[in-house]
Structure formats: C-alpha cells, structure tokens
Jmol script that loads the backbone (N, CA, C; Angstrom):
load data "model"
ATOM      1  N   UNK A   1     136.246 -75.764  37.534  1.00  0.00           N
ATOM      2  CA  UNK A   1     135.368 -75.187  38.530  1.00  0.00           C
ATOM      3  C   UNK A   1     135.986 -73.895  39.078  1.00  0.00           C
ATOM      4  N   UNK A   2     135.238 -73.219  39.613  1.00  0.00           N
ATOM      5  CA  UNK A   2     135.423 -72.050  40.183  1.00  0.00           C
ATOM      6  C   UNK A   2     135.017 -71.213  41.182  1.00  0.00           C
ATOM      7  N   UNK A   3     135.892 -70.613  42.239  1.00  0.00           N
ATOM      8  CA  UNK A   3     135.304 -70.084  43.396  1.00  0.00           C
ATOM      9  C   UNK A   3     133.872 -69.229  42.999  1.00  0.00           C
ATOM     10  N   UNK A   4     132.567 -69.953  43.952  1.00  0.00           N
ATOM     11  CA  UNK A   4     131.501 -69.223  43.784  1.00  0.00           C
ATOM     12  C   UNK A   4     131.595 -68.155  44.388  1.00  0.00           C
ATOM     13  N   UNK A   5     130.688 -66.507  43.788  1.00  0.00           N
ATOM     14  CA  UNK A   5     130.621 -65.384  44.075  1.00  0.00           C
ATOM     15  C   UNK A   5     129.174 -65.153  44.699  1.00  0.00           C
ATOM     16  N   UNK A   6     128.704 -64.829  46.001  1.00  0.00           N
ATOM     17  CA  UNK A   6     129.823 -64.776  46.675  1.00  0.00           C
ATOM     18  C   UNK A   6     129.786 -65.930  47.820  1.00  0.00           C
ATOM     19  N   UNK A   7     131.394 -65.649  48.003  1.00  0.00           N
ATOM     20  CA  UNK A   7     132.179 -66.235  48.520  1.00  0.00           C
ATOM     21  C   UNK A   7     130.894 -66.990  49.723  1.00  0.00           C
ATOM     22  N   UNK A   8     130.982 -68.741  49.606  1.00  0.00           N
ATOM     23  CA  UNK A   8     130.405 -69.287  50.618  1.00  0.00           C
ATOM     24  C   UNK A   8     131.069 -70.600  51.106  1.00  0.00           C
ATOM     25  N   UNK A   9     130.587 -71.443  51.905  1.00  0.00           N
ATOM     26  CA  UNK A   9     131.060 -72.685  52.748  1.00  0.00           C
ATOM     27  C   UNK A   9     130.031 -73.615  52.263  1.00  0.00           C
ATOM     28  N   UNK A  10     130.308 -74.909  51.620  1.00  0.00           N
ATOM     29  CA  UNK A  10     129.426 -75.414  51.038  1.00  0.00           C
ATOM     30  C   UNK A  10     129.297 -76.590  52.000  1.00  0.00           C
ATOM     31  N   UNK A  11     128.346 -77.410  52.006  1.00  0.00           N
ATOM     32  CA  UNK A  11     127.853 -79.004  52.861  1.00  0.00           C
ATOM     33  C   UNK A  11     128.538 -79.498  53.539  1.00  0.00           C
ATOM     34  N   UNK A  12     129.942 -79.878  52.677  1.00  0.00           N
ATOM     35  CA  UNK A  12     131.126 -80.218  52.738  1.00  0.00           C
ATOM     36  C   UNK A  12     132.296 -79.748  53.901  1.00  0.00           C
ATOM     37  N   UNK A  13     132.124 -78.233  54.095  1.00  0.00           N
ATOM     38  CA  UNK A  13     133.114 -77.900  54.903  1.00  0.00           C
ATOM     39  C   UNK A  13     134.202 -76.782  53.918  1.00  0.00           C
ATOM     40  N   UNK A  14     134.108 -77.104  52.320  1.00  0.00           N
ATOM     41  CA  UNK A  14     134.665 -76.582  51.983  1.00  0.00           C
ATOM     42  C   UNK A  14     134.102 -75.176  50.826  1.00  0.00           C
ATOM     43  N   UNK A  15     135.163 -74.860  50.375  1.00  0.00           N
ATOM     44  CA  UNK A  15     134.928 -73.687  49.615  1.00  0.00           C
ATOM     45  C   UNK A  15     134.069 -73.772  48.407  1.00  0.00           C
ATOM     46  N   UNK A  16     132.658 -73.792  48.528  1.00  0.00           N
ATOM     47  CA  UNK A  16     131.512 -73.465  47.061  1.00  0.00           C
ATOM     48  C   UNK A  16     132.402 -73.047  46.230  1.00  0.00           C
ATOM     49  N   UNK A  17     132.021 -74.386  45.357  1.00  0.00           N
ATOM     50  CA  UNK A  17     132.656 -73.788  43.649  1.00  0.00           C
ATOM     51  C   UNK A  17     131.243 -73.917  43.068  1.00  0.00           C
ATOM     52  N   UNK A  18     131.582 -73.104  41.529  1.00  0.00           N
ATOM     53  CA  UNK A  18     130.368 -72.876  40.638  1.00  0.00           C
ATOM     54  C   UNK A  18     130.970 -73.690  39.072  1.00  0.00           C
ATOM     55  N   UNK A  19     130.232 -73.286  38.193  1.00  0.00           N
ATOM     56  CA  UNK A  19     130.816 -73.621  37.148  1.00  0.00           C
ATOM     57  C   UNK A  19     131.193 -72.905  35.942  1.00  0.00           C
ATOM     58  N   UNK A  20     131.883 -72.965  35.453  1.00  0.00           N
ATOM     59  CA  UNK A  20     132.528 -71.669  34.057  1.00  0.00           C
ATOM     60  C   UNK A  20     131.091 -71.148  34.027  1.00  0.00           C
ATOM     61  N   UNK A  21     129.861 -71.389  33.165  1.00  0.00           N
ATOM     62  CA  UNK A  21     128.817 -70.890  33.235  1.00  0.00           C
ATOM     63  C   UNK A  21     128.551 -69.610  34.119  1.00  0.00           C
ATOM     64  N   UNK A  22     128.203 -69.989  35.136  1.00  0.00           N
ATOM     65  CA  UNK A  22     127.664 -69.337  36.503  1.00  0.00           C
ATOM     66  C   UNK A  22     128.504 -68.995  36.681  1.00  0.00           C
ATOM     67  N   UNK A  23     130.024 -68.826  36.741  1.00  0.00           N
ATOM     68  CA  UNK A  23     130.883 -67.901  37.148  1.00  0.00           C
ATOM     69  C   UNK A  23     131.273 -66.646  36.207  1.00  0.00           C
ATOM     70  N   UNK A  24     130.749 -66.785  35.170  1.00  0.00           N
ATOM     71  CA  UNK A  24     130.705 -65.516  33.962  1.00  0.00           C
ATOM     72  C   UNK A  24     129.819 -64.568  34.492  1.00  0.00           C
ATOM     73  N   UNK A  25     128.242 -64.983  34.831  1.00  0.00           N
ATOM     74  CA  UNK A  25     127.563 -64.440  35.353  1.00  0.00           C
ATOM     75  C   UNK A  25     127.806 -63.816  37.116  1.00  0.00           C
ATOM     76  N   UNK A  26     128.605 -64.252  37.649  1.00  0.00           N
ATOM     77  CA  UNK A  26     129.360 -63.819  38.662  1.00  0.00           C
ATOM     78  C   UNK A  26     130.228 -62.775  38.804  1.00  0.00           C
ATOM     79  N   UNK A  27     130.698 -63.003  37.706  1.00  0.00           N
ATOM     80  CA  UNK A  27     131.711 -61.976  37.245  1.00  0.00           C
ATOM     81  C   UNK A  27     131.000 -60.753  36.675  1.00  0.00           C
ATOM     82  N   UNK A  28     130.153 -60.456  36.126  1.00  0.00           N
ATOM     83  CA  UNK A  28     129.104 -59.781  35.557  1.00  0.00           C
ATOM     84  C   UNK A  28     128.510 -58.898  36.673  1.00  0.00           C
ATOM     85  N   UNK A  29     128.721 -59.904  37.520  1.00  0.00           N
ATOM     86  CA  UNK A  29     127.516 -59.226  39.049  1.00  0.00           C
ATOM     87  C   UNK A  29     128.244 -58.386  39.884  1.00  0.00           C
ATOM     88  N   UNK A  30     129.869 -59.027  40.175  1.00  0.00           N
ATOM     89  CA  UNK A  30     130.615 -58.211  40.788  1.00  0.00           C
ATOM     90  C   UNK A  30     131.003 -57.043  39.562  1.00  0.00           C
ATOM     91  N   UNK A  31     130.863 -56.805  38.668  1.00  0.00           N
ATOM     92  CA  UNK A  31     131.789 -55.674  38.116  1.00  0.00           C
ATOM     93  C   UNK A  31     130.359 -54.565  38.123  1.00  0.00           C
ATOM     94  N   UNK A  32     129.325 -54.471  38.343  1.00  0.00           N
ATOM     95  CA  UNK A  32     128.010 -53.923  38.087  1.00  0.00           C
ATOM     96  C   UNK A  32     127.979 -53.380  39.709  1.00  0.00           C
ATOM     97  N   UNK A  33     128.176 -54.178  40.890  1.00  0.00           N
ATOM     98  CA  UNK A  33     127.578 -53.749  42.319  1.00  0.00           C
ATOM     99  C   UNK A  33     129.761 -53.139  42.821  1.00  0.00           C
ATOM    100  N   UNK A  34     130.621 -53.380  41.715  1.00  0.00           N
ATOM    101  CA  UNK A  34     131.511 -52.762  43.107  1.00  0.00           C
ATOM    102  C   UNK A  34     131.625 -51.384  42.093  1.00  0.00           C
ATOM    103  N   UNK A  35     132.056 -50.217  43.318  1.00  0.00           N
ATOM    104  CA  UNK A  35     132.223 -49.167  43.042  1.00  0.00           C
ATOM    105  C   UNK A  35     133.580 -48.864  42.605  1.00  0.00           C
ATOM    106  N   UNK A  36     133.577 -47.724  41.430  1.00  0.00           N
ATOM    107  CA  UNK A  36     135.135 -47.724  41.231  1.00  0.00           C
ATOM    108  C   UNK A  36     135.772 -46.706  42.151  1.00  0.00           C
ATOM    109  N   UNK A  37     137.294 -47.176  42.481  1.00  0.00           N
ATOM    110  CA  UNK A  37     137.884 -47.131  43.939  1.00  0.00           C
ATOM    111  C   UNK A  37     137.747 -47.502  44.838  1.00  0.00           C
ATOM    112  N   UNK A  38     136.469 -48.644  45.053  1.00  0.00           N
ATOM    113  CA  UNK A  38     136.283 -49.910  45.970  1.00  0.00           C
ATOM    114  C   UNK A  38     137.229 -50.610  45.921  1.00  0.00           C
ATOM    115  N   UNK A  39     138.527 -50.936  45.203  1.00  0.00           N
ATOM    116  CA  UNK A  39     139.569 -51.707  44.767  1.00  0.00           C
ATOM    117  C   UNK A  39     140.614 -51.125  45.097  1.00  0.00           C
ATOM    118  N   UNK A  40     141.004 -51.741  45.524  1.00  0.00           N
ATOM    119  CA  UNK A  40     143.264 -51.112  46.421  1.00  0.00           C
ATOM    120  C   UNK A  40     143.825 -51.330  45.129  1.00  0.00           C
ATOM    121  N   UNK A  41     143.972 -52.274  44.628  1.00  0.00           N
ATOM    122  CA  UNK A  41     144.625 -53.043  43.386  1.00  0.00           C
ATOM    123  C   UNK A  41     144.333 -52.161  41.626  1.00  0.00           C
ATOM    124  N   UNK A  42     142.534 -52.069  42.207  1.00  0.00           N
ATOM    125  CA  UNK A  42     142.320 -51.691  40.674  1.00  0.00           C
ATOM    126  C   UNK A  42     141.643 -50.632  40.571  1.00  0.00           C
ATOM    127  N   UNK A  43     141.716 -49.425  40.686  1.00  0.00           N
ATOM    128  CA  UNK A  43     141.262 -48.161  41.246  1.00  0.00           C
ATOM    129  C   UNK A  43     140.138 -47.865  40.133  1.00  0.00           C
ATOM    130  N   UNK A  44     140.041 -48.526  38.980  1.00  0.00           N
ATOM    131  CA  UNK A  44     139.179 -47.630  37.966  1.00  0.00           C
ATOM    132  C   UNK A  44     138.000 -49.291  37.399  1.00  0.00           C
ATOM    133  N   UNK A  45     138.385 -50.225  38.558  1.00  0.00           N
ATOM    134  CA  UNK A  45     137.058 -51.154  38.146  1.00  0.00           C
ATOM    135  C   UNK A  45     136.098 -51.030  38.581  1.00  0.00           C
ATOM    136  N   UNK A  46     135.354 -51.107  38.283  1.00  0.00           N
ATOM    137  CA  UNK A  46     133.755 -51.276  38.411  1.00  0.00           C
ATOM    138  C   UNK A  46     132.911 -50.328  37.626  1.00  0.00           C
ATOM    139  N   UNK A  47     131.764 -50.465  38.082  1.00  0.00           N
ATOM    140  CA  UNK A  47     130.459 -49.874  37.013  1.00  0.00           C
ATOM    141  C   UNK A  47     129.723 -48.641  37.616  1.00  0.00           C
ATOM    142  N   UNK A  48     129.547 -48.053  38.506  1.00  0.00           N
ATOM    143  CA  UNK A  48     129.448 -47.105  39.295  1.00  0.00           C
ATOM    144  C   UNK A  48     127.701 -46.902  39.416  1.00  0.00           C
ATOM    145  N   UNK A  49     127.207 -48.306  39.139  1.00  0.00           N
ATOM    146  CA  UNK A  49     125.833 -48.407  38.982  1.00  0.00           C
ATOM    147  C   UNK A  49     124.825 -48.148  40.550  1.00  0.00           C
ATOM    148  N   UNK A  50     125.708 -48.655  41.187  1.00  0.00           N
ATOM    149  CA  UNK A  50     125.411 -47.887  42.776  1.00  0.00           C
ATOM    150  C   UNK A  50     125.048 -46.266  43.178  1.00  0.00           C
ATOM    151  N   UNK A  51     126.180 -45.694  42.297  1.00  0.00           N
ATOM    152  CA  UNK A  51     125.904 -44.117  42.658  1.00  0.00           C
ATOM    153  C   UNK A  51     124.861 -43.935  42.049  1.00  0.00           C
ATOM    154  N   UNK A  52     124.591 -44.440  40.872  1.00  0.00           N
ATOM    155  CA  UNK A  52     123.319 -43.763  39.671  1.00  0.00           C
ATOM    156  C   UNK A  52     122.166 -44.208  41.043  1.00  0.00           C
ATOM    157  N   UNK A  53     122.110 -44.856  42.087  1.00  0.00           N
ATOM    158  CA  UNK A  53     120.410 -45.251  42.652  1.00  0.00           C
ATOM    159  C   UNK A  53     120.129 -44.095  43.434  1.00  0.00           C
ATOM    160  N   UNK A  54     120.894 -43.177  43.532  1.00  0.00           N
ATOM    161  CA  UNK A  54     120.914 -42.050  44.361  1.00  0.00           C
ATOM    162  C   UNK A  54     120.814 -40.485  43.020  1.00  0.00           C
ATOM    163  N   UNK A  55     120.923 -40.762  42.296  1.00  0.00           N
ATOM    164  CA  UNK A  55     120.943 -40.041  41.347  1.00  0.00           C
ATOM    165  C   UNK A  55     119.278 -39.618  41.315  1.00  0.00           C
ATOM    166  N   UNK A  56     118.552 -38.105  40.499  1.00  0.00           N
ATOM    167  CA  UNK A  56     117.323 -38.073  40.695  1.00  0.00           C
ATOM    168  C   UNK A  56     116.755 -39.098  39.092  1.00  0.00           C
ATOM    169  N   UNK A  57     115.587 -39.720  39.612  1.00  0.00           N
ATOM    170  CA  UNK A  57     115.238 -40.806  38.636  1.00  0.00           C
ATOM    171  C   UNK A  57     114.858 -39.977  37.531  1.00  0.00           C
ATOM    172  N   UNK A  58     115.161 -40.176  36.102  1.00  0.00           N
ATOM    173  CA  UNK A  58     114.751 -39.771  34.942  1.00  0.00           C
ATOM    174  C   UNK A  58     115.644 -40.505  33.625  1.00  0.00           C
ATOM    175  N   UNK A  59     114.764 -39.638  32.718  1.00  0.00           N
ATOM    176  CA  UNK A  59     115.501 -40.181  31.205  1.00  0.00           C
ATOM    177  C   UNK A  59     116.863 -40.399  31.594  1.00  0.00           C
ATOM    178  N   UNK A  60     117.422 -39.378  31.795  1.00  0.00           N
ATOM    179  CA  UNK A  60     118.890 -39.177  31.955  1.00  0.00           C
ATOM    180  C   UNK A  60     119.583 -39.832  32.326  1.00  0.00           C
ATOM    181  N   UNK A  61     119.042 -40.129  33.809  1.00  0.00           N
ATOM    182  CA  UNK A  61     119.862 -40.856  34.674  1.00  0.00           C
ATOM    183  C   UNK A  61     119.939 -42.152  33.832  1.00  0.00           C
ATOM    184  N   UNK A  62     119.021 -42.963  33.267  1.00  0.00           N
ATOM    185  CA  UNK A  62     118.472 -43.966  33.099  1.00  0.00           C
ATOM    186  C   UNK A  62     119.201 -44.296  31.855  1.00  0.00           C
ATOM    187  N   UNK A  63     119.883 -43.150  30.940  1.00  0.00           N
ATOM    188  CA  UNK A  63     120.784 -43.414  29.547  1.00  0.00           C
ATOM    189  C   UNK A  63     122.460 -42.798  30.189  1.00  0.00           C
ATOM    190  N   UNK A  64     122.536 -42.442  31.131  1.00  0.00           N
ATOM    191  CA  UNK A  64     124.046 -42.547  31.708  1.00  0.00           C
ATOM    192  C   UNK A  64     124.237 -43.935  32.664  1.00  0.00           C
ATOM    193  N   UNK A  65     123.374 -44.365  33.387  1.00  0.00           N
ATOM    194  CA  UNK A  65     123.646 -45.798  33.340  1.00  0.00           C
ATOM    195  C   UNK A  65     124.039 -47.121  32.660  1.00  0.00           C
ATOM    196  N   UNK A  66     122.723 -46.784  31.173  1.00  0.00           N
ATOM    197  CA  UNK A  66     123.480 -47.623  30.464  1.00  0.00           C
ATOM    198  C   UNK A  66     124.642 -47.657  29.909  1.00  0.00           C
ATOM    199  N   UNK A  67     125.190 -46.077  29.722  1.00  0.00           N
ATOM    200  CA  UNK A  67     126.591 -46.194  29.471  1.00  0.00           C
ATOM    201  C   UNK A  67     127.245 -46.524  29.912  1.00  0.00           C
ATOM    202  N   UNK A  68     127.467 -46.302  31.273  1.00  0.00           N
ATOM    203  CA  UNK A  68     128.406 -46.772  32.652  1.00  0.00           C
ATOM    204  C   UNK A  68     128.487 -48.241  32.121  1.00  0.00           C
ATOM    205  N   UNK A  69     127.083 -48.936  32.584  1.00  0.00           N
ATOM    206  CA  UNK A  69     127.625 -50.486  32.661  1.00  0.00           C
ATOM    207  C   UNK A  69     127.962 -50.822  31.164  1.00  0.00           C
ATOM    208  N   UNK A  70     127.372 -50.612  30.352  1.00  0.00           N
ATOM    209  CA  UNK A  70     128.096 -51.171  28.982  1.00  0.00           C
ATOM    210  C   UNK A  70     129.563 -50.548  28.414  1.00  0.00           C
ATOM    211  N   UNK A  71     130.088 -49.520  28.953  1.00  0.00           N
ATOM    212  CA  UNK A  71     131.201 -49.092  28.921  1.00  0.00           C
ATOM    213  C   UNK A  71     132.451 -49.974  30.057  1.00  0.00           C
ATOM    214  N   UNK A  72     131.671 -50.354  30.850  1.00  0.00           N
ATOM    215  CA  UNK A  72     132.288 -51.010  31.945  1.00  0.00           C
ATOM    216  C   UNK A  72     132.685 -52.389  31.501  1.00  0.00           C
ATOM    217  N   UNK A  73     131.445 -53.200  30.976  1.00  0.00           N
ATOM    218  CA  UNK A  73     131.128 -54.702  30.942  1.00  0.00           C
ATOM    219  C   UNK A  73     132.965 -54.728  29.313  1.00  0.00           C
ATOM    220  N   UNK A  74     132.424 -53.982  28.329  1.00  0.00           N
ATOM    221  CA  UNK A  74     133.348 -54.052  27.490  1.00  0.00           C
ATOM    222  C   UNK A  74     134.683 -53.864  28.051  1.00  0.00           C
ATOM    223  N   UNK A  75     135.094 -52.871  28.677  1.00  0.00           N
ATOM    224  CA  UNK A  75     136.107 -52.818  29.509  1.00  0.00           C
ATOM    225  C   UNK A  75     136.914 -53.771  29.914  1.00  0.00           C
ATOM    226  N   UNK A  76     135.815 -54.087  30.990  1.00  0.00           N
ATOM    227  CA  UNK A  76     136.827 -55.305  31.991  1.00  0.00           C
ATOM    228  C   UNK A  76     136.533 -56.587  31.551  1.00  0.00           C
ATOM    229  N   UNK A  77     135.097 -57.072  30.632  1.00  0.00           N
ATOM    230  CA  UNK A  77     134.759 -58.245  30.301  1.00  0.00           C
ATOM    231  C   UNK A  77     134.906 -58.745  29.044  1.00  0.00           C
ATOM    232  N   UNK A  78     135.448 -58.331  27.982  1.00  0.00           N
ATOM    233  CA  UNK A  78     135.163 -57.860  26.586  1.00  0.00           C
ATOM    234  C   UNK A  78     135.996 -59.641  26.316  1.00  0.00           C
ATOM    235  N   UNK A  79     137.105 -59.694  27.149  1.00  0.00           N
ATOM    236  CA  UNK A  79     137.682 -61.100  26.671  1.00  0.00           C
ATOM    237  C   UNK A  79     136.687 -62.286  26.974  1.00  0.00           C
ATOM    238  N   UNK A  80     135.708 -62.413  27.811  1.00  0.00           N
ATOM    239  CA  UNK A  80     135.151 -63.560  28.550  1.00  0.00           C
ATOM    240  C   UNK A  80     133.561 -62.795  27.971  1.00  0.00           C
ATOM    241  N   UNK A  81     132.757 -62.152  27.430  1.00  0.00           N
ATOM    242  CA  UNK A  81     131.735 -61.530  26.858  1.00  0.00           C
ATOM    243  C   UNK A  81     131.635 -60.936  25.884  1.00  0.00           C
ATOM    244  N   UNK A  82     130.513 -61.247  25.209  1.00  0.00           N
ATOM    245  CA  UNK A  82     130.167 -60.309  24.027  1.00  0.00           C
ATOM    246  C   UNK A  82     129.154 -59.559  24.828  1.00  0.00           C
ATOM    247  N   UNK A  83     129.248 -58.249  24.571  1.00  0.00           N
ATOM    248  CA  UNK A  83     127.737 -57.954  24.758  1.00  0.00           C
ATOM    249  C   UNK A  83     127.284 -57.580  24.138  1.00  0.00           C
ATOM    250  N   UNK A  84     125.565 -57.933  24.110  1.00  0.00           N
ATOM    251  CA  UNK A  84     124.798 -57.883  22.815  1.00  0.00           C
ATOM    252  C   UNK A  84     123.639 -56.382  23.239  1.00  0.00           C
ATOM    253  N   UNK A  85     123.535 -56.291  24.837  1.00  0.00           N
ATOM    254  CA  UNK A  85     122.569 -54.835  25.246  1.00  0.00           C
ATOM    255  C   UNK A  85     122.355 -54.717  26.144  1.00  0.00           C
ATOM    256  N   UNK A  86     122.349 -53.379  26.922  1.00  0.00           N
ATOM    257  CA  UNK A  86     122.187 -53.523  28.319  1.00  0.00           C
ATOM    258  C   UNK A  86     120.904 -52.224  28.367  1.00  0.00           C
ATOM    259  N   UNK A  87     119.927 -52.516  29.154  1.00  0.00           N
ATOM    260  CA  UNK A  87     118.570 -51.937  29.456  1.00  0.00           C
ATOM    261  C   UNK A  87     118.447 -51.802  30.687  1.00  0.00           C
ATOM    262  N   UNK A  88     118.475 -50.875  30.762  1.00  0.00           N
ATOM    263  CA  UNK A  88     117.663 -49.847  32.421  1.00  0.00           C
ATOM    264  C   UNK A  88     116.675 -49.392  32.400  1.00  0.00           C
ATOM    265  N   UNK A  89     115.865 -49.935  33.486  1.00  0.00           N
ATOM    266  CA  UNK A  89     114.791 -49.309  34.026  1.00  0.00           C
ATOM    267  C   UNK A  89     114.985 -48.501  35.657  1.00  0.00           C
ATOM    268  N   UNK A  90     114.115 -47.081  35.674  1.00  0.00           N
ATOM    269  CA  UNK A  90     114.345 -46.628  36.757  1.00  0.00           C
ATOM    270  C   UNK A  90     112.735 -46.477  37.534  1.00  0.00           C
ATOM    271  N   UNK A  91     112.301 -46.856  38.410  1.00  0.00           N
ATOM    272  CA  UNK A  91     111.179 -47.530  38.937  1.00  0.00           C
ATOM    273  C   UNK A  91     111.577 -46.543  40.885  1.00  0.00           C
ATOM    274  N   UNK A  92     110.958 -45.198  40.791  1.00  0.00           N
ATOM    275  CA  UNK A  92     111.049 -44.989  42.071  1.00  0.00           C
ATOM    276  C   UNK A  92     112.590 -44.449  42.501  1.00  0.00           C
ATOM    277  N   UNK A  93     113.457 -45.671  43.419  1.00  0.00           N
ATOM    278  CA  UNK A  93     114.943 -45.727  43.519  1.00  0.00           C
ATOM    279  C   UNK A  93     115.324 -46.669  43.371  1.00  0.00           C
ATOM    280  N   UNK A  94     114.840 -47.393  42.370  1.00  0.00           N
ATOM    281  CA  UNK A  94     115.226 -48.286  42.564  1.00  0.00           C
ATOM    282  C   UNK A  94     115.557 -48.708  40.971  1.00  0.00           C
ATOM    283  N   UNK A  95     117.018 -48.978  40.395  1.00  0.00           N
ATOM    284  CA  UNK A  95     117.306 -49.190  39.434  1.00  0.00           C
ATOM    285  C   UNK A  95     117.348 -50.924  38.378  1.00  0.00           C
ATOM    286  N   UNK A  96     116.846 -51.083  37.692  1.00  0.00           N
ATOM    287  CA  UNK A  96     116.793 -52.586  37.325  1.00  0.00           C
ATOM    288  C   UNK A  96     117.745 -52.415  36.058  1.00  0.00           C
ATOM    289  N   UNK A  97     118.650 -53.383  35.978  1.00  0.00           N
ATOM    290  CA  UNK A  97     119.470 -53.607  34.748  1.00  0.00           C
ATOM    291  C   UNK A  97     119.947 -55.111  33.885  1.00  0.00           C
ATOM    292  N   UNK A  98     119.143 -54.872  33.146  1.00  0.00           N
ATOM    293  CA  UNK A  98     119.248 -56.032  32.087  1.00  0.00           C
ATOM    294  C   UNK A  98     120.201 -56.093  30.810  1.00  0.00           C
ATOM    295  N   UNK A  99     121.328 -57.455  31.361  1.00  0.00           N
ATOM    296  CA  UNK A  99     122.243 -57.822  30.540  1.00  0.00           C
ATOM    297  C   UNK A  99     121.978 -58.555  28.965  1.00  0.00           C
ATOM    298  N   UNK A 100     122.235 -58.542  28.298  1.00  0.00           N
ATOM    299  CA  UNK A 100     122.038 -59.588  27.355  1.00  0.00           C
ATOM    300  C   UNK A 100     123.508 -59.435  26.568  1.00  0.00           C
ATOM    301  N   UNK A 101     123.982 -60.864  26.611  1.00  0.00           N
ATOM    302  CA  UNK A 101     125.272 -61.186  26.141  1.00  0.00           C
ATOM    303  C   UNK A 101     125.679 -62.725  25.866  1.00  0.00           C
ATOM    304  N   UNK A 102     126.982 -62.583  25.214  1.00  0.00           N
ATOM    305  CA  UNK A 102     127.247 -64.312  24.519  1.00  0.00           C
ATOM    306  C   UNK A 102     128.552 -64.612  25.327  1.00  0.00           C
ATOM    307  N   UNK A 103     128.364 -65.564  26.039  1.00  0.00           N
ATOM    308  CA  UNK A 103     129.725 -66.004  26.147  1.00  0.00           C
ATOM    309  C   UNK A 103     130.828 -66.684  25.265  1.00  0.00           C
ATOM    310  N   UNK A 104     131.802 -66.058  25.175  1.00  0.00           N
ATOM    311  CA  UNK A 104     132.860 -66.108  23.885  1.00  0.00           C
ATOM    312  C   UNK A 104     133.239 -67.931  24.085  1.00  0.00           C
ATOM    313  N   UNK A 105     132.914 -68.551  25.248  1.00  0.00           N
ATOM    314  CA  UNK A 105     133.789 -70.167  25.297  1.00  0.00           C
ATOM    315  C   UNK A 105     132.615 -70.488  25.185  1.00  0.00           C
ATOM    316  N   UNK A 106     131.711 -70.363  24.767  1.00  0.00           N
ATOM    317  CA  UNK A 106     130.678 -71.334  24.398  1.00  0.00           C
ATOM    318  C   UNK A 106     129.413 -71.002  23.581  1.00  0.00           C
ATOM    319  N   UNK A 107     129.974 -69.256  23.282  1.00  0.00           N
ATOM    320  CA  UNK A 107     128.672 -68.672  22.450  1.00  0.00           C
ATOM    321  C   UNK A 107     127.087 -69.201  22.638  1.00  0.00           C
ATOM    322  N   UNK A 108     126.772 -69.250  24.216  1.00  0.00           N
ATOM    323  CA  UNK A 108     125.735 -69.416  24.636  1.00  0.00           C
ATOM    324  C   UNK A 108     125.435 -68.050  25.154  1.00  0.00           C
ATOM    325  N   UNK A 109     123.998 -67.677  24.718  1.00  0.00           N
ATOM    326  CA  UNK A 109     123.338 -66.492  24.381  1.00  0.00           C
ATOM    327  C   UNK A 109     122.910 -66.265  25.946  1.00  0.00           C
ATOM    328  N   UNK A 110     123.104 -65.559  26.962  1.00  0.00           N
ATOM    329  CA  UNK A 110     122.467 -65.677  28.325  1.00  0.00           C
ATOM    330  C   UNK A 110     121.684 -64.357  28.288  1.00  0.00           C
ATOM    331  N   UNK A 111     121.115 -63.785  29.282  1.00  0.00           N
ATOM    332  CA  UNK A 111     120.140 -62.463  29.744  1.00  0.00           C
ATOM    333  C   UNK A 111     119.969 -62.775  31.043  1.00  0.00           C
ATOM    334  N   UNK A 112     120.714 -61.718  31.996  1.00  0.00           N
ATOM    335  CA  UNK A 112     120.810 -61.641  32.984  1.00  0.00           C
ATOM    336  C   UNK A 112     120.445 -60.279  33.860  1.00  0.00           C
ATOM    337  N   UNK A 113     119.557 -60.577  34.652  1.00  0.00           N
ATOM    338  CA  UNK A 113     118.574 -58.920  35.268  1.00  0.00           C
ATOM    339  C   UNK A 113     119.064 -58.986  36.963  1.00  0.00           C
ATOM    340  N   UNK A 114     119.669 -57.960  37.243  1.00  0.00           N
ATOM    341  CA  UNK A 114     120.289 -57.433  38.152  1.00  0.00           C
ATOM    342  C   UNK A 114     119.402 -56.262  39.008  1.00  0.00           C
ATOM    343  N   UNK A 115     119.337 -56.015  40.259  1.00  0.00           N
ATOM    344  CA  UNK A 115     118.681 -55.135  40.869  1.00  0.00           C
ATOM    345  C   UNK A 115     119.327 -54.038  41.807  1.00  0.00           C
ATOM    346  N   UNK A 116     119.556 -52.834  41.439  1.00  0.00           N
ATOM    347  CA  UNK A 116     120.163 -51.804  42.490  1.00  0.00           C
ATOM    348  C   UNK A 116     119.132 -50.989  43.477  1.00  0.00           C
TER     349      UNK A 116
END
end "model"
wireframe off; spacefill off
backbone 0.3
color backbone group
C-alpha cells in the first residue's frame, strides 16, 4: 500500500493509503500539475503543463505540450510506465490531457485524462 496523493486523513484517524494501481496514476498526476522548480530537492521535475494554460491557445501551444508531458512522463516515469500517447486538447484556457500507458508491474493498459 501506499501513501494516497493527495495527501488525506482517512475514517480511521489515519494516513489514506491507495494501492500500487492508483498510486501509479498518482504519480502521473503529480509529475503533470507540479511546476519545474516547484521542488527544493529536484529543481528540473515536473511537466510545466501549468505554464502552457496561460500560453495563447493554438496548434502550437497544443504540440509543445505534448512534448513537455511526454518528455517529462519518460523522464521521471519511464521505470514504473510505458507510455503508449499523450493527447492535448486546447478548449478556450483550458487545457485537457490524455494519458495512455502500461504499467511495467502488471502490464495493465490504463488511459488517464487530466484537466489544466
């Protein structure tokens, strides 16, 4: 089991855990919403998918995103993920990003859609 993201107080009193599963996808979520240099420790993690919602909406923006996060996801996730594609849509300001990937401990195929 594993500390759920994010961080909560479960029924119990104690610390929400999740499960290997749901914590891949956790992990997925934090490396996509933190900014890089949001980190004391790790100055060059994250996906910088935040700045792109401020970016002006177009083609562009919309194929430097996907690089970001799929340059990112391989990066920091490449041991605990395969990834199989990542798809952006830009809708207004508002950015939508769709994962599709295998987890390497169980080569279960997931697709996971995220909202900036």
């Amino acid at each position: 089991m594993h500390v759920d993201f994010p961080f909560r107080v479960g029924a119990s009193g104690r610390t929400r855990l999740t499960t290997p599963d749901d914590h891949v996808r956790d992990l997925v979520e934090q490396l996509l919403f933190t900014a890089p240099g949001e980190r004391v420790n790790r100055p060059d993690f994250g996906s910088g998918l935040l700045q792109m919602t401020f970016a002006p909406a177009g083609d562009e923006v919309v194929a430097a995103t996907q690089l970001l996060v799929h340059g990112a996801l391989q990066q920091w996730l490449a041991d605990v993920i395969v990834v199989e594609a990542v798809t952006v849509e830009a809708v207004d300001s508002r950015l939508t990003v769709t994962v599709r990937y295998v987890v390497r401990r169980t080569q279960e195929r997931r697709t996971e859609v995220f909202a900036a």
